[in-house]
N, CA, C and O atoms as CSV, one atom per row, in Angstrom:
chain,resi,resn,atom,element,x,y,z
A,1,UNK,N,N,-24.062,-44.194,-54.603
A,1,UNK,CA,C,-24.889,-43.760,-53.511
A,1,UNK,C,C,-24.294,-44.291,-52.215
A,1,UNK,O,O,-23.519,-45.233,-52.054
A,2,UNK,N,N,-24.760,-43.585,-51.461
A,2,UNK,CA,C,-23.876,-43.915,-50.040
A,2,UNK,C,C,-24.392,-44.791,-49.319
A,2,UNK,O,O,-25.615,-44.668,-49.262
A,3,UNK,N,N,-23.881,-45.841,-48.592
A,3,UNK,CA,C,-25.152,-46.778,-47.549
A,3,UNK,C,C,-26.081,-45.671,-46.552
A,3,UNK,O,O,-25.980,-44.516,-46.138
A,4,UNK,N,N,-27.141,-46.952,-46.455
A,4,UNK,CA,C,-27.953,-46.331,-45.801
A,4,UNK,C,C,-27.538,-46.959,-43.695
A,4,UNK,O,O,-27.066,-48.051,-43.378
A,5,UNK,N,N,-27.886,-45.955,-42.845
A,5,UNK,CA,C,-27.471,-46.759,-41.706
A,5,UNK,C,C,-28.647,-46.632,-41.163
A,5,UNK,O,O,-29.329,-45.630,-40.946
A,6,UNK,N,N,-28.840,-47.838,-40.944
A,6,UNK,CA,C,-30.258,-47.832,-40.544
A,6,UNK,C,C,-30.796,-47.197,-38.926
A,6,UNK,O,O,-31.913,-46.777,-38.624
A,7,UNK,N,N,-29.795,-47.291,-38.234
A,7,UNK,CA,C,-29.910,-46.514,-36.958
A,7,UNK,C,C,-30.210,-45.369,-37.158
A,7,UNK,O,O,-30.718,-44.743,-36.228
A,8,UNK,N,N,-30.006,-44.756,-38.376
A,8,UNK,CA,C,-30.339,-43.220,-38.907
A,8,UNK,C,C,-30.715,-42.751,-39.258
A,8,UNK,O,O,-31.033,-41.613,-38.914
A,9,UNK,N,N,-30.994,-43.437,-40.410
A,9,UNK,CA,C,-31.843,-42.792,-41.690
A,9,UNK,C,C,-32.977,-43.789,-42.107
A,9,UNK,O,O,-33.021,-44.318,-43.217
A,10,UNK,N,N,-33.792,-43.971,-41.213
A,10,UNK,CA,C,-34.753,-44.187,-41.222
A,10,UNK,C,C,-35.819,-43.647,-40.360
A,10,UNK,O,O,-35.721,-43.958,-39.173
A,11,UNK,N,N,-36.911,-42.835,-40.729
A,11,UNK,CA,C,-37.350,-42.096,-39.718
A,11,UNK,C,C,-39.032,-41.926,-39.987
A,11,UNK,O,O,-39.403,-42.042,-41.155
A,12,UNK,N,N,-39.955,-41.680,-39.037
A,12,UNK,CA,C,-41.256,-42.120,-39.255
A,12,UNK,C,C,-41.393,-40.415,-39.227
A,12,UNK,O,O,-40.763,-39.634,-38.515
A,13,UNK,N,N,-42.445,-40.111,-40.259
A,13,UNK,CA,C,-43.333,-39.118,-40.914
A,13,UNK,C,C,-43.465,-38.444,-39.870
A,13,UNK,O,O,-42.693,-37.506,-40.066
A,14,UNK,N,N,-43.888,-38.307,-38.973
A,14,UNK,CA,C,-43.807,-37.542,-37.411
A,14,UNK,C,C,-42.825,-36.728,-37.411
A,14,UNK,O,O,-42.807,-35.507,-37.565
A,15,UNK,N,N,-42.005,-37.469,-37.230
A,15,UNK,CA,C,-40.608,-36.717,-37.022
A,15,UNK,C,C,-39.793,-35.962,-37.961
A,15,UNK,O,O,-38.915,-35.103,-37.873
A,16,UNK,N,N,-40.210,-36.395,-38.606
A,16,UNK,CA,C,-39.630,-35.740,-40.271
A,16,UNK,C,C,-40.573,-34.566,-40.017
A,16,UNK,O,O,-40.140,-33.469,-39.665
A,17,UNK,N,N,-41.781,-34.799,-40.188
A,17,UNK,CA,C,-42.477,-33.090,-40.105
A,17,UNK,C,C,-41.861,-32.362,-39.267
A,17,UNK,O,O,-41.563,-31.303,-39.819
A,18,UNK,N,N,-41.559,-32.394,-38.326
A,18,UNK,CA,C,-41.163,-31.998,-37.136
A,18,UNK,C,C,-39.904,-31.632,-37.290
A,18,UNK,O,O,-39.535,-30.709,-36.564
A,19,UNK,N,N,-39.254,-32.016,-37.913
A,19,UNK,CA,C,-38.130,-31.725,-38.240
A,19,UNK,C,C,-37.093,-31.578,-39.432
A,19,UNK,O,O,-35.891,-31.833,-39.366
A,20,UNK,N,N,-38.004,-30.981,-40.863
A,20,UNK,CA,C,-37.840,-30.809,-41.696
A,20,UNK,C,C,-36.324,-30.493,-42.196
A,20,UNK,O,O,-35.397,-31.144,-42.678
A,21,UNK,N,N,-36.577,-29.113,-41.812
A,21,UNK,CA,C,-35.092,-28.539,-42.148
A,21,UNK,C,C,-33.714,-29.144,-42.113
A,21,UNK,O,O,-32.767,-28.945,-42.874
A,22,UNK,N,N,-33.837,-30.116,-40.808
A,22,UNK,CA,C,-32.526,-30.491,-40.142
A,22,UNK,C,C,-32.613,-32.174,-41.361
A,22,UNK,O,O,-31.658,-32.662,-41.966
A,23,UNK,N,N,-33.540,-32.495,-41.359
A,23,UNK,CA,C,-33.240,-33.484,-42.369
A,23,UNK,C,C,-33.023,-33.210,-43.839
A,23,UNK,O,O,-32.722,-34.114,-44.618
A,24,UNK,N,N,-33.202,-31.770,-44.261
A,24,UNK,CA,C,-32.834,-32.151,-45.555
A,24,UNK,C,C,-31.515,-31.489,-45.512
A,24,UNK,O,O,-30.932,-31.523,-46.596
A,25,UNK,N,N,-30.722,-30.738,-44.300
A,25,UNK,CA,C,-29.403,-30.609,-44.192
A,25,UNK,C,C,-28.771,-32.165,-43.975
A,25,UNK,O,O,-27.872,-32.513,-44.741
A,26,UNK,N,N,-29.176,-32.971,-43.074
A,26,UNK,CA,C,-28.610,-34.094,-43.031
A,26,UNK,C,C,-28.359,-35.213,-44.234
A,26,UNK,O,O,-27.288,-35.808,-44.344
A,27,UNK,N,N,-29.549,-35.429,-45.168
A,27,UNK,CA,C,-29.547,-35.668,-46.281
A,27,UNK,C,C,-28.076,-35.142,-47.072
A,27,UNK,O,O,-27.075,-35.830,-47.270
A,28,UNK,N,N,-28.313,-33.605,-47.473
A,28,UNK,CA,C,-27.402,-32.787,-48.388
A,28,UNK,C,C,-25.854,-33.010,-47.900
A,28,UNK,O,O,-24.862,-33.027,-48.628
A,29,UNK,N,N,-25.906,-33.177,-46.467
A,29,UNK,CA,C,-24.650,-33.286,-45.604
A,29,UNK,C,C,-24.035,-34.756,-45.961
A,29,UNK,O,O,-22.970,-34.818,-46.575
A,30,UNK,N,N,-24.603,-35.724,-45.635
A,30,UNK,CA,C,-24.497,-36.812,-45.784
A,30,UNK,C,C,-24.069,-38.089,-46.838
A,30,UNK,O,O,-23.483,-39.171,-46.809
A,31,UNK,N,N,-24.820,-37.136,-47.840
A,31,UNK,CA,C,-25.208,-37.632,-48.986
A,31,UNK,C,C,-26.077,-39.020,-49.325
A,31,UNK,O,O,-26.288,-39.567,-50.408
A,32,UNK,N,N,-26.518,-39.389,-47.912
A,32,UNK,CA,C,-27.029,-40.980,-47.346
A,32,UNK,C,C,-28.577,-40.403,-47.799
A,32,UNK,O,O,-28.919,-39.272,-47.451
A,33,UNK,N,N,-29.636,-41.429,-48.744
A,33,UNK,CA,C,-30.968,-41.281,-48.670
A,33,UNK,C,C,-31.426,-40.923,-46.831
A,33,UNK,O,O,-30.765,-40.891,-45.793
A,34,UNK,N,N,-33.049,-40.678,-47.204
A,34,UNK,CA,C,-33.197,-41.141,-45.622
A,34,UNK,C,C,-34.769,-41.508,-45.817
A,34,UNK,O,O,-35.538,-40.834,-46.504
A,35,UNK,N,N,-35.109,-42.642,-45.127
A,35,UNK,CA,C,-36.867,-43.345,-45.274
A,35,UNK,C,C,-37.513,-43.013,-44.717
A,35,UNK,O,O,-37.200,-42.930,-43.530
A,36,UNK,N,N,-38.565,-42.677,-45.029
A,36,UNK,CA,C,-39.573,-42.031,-43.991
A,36,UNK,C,C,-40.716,-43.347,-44.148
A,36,UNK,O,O,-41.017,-44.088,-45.084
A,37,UNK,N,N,-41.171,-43.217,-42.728
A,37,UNK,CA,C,-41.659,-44.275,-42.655
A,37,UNK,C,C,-43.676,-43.414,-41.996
A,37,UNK,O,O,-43.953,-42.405,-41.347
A,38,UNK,N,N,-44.511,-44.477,-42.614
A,38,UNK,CA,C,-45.874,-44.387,-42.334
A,38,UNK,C,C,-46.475,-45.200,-41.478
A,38,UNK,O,O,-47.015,-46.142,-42.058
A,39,UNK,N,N,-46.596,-45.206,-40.308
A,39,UNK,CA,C,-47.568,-46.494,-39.749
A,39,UNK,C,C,-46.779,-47.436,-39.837
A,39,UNK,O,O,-47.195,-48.580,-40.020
A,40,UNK,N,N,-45.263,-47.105,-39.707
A,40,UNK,CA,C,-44.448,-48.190,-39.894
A,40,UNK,C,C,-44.188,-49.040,-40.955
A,40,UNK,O,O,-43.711,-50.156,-40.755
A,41,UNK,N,N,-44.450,-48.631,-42.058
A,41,UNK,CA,C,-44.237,-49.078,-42.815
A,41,UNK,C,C,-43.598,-48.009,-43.883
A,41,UNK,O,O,-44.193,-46.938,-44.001
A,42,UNK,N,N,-42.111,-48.300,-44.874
A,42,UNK,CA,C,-41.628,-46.855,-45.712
A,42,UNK,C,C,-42.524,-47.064,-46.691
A,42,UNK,O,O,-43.189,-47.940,-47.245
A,43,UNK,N,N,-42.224,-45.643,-46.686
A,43,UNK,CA,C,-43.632,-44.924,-47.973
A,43,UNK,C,C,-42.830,-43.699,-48.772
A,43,UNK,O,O,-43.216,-42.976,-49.690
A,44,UNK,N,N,-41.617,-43.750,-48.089
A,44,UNK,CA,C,-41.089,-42.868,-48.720
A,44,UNK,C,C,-39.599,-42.320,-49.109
A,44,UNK,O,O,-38.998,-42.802,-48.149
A,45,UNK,N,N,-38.826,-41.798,-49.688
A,45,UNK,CA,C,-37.200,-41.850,-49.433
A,45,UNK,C,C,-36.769,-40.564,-50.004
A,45,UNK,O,O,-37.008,-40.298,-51.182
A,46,UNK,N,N,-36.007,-39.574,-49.053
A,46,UNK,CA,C,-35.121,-38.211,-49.257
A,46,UNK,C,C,-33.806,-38.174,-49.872
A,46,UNK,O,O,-32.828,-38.254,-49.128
A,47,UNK,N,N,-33.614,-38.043,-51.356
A,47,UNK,CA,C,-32.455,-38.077,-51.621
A,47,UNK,C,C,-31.628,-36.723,-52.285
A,47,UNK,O,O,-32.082,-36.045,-53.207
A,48,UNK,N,N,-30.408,-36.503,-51.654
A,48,UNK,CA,C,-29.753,-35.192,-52.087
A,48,UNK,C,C,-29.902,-35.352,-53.616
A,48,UNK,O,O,-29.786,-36.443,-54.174
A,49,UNK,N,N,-30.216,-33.972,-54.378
A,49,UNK,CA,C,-29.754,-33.935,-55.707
A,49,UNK,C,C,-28.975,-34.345,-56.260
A,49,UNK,O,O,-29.314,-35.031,-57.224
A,50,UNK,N,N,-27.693,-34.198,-56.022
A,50,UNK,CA,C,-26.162,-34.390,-56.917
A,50,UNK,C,C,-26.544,-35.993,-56.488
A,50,UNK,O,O,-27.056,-36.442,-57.514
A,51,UNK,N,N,-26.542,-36.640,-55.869
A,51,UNK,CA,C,-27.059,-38.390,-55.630
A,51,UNK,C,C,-28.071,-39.067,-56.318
A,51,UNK,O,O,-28.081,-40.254,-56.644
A,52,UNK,N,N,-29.023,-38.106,-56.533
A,52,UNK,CA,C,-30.123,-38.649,-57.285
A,52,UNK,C,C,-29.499,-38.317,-58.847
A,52,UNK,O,O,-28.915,-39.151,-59.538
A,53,UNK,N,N,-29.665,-37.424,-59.089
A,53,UNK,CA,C,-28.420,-37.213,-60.700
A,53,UNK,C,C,-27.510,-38.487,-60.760
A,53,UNK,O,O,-27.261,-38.926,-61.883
A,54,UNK,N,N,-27.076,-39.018,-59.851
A,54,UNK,CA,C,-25.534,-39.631,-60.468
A,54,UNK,C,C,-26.419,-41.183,-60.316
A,54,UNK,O,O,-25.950,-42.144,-60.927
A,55,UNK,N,N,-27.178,-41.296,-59.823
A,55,UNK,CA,C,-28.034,-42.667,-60.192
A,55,UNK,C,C,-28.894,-42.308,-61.783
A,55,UNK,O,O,-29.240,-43.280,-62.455
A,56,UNK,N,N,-29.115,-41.255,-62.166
A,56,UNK,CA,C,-29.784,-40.905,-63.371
A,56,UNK,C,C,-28.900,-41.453,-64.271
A,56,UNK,O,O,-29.132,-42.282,-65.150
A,57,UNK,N,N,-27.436,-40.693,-63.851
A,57,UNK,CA,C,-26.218,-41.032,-65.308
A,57,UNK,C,C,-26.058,-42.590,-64.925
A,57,UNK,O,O,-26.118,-43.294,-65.933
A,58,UNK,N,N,-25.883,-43.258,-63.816
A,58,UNK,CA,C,-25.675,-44.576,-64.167
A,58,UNK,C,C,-26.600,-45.706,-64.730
A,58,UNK,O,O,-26.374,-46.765,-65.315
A,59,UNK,N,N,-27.972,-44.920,-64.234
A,59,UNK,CA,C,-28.546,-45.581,-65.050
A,59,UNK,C,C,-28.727,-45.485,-66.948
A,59,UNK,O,O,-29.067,-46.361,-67.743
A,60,UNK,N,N,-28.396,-44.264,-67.137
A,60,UNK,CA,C,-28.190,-43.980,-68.609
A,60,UNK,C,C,-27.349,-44.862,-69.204
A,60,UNK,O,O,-27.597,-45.089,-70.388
A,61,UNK,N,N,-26.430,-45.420,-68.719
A,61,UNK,CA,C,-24.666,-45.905,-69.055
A,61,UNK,C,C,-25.443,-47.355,-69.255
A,61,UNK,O,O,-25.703,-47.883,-70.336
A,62,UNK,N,N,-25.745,-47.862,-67.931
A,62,UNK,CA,C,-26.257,-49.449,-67.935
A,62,UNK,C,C,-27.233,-49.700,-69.007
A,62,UNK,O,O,-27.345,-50.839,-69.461
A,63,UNK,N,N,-28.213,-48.365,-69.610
A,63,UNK,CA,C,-29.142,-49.095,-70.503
A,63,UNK,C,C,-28.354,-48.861,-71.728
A,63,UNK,O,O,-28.504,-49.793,-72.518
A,64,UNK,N,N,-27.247,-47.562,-72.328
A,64,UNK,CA,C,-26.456,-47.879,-73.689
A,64,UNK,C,C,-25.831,-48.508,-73.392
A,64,UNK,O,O,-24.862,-48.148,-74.062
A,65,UNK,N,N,-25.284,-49.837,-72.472
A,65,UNK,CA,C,-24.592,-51.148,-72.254
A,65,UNK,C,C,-25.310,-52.228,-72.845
A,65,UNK,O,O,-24.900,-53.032,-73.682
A,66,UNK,N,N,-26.405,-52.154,-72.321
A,66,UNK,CA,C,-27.883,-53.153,-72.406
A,66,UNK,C,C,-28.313,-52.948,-74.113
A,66,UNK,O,O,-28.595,-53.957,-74.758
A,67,UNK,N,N,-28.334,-51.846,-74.647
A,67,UNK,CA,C,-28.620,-51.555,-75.805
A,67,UNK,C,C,-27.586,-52.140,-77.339
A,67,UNK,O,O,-27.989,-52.261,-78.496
A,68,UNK,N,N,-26.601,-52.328,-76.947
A,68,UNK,CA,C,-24.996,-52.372,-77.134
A,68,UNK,C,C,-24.969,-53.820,-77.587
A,68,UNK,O,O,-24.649,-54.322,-78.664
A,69,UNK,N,N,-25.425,-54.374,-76.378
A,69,UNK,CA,C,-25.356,-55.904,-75.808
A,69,UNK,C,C,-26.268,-56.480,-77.110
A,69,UNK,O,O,-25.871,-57.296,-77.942
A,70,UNK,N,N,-27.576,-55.848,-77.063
A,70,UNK,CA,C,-28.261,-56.384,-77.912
A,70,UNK,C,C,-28.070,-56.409,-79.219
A,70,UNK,O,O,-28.074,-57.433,-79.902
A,71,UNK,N,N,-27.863,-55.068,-79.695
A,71,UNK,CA,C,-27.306,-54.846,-81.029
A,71,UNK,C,C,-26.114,-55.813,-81.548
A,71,UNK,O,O,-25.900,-56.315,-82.651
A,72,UNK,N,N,-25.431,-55.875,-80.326
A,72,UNK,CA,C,-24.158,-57.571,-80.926
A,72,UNK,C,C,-24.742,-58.920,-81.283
A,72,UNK,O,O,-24.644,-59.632,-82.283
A,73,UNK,N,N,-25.570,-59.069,-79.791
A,73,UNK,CA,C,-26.412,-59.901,-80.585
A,73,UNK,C,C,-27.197,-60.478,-81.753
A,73,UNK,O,O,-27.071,-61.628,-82.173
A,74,UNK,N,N,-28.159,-59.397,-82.310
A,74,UNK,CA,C,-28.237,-59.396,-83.432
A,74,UNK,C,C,-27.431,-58.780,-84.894
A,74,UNK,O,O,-27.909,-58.310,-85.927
A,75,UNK,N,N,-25.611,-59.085,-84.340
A,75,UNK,CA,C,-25.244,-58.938,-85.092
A,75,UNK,C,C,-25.205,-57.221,-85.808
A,75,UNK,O,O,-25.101,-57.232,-87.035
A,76,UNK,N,N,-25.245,-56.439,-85.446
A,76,UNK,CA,C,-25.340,-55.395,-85.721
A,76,UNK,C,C,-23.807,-54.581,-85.391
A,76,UNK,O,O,-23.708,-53.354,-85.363
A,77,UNK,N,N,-22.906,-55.332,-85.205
A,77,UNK,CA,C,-21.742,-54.699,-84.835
A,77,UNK,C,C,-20.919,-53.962,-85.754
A,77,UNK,O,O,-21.301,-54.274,-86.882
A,78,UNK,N,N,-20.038,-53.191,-85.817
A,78,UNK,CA,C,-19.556,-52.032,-87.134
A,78,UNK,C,C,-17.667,-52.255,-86.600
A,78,UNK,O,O,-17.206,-51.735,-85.584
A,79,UNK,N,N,-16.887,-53.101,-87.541
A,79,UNK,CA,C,-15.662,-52.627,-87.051
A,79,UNK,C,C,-14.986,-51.439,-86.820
A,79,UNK,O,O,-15.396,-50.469,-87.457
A,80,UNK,N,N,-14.167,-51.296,-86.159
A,80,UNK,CA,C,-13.321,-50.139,-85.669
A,80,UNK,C,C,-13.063,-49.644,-87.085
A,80,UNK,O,O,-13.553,-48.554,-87.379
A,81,UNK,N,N,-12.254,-50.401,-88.136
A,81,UNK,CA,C,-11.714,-49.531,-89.597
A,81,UNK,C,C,-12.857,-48.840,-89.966
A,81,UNK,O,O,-12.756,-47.688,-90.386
A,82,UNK,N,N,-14.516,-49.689,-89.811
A,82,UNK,CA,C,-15.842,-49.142,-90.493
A,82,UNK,C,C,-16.165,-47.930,-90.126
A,82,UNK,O,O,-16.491,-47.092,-90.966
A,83,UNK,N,N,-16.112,-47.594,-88.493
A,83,UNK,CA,C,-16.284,-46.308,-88.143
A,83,UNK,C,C,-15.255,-45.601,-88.364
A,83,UNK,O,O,-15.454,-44.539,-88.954
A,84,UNK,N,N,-14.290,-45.842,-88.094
A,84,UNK,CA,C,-13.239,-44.700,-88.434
A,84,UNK,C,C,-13.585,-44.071,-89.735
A,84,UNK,O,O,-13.384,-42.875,-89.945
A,85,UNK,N,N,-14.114,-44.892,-90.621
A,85,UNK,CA,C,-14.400,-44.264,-92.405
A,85,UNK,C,C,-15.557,-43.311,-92.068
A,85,UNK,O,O,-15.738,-42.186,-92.536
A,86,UNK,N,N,-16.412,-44.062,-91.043
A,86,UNK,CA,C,-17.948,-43.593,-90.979
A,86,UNK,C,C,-17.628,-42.015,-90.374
A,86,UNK,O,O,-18.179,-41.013,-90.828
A,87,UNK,N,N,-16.761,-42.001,-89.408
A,87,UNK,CA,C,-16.546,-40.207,-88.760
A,87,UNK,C,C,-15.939,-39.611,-89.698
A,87,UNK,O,O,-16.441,-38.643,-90.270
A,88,UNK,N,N,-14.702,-40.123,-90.015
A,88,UNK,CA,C,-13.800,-39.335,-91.392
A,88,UNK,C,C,-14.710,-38.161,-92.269
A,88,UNK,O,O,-14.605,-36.954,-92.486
A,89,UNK,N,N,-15.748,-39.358,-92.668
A,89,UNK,CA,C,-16.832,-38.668,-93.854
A,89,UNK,C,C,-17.486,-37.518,-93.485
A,89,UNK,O,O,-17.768,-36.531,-94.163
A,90,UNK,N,N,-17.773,-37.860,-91.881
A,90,UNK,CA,C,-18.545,-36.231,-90.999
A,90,UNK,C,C,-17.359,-35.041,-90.913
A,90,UNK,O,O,-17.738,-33.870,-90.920
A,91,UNK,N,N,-16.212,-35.283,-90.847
A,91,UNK,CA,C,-14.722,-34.227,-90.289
A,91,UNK,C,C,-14.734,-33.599,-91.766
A,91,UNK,O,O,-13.906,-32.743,-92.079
């Protein structure tokens, strides 16, 4: 994901209504989230598709890492010769 600059892409609900269109070109353009803010305070965040997807797949990756991790832990690990037999049997 791309940084956020805060001189920019941060913007209060007002203005965002007001100016819809041009922010979700800027977004798509950008590829930078952008915050919308309530009463001053964010309540909210615009992110291009293909950006929000590629935080989906990394987060997929980090939890079969996390999953991985554990399974070694408890010992659940399969040597390389073991699988190689284990696919063989599927081919």
């Amino acid at each position: 994901m791309h940084k956020i600059q805060l001189d920019q892409d941060i913007q209060p609900l007002s203005e965002f209504r007001s100016k819809v269109a041009f922010y979700f070109e800027k977004v798509k353009k950008t590829k930078r989230p952008l915050i919308i803010t309530q009463n001053g305070k964010s309540t909210a965040i615009l992110l291009d598709v293909s950006e929000y997807q590629s935080m989906l797949d990394m987060l997929e990756v980090i939890e079969d890492v996390k999953l991985a991790e554990a399974q070694l832990s408890q010992g659940k690990e399969i040597s390389h010769k073991d699988l190689k037999k284990k696919f063989a049997k599927k081919l």
